[in-house]
C-alpha positions in Angstrom: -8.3 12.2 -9.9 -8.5 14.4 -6.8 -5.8 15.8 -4.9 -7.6 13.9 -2.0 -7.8 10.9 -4.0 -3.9 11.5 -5.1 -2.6 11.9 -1.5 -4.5 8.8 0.0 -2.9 6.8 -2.7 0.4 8.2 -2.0 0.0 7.8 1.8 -1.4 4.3 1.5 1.9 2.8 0.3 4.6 4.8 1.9 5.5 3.8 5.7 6.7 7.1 6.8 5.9 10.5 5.7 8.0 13.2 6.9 5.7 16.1 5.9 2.2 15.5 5.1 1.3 18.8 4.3 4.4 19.5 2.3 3.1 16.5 0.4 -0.2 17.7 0.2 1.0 21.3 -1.4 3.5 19.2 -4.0 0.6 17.3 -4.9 -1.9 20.5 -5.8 0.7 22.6 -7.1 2.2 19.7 -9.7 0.1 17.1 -11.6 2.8 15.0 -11.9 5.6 15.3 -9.4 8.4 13.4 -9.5 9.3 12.0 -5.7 12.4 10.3 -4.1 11.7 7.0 -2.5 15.0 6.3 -0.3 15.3 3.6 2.6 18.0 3.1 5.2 18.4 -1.1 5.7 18.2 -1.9 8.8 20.4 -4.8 9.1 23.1 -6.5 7.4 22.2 -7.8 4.0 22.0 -11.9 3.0 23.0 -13.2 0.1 21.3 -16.2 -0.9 23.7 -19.0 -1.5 21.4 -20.1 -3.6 21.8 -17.5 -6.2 24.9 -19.0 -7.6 26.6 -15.8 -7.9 23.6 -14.4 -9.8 21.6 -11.5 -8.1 
């Protein structure tokens, strides 16, 4: 697989990326990089009720 083909995948399921071409250099200098996926919620959290204590 290309590093074209790589970074379209990459890009295709990530929201937000910070630094496409820092991305783009990770991906052609390491054929299998390992990346941090983080999130910020963006409101409070809901527990089900319907969980019965189980999450």
């Amino acid at each position: 697989m290309s590093v074209d083909e790589k970074f379209r995948i990459v890009r295709s399921v990530g929201e937000e990326c910070i630094q496409e071409e820092e991305l783009l250099n990770l991906l052609t200098k390491k054929p299998q990089p390992i990346c941090y996926d983080g999130f910020e919620p963006s409101s409070k959290p809901v527990i089900d009720p319907n969980q019965n204590g189980y999450f």
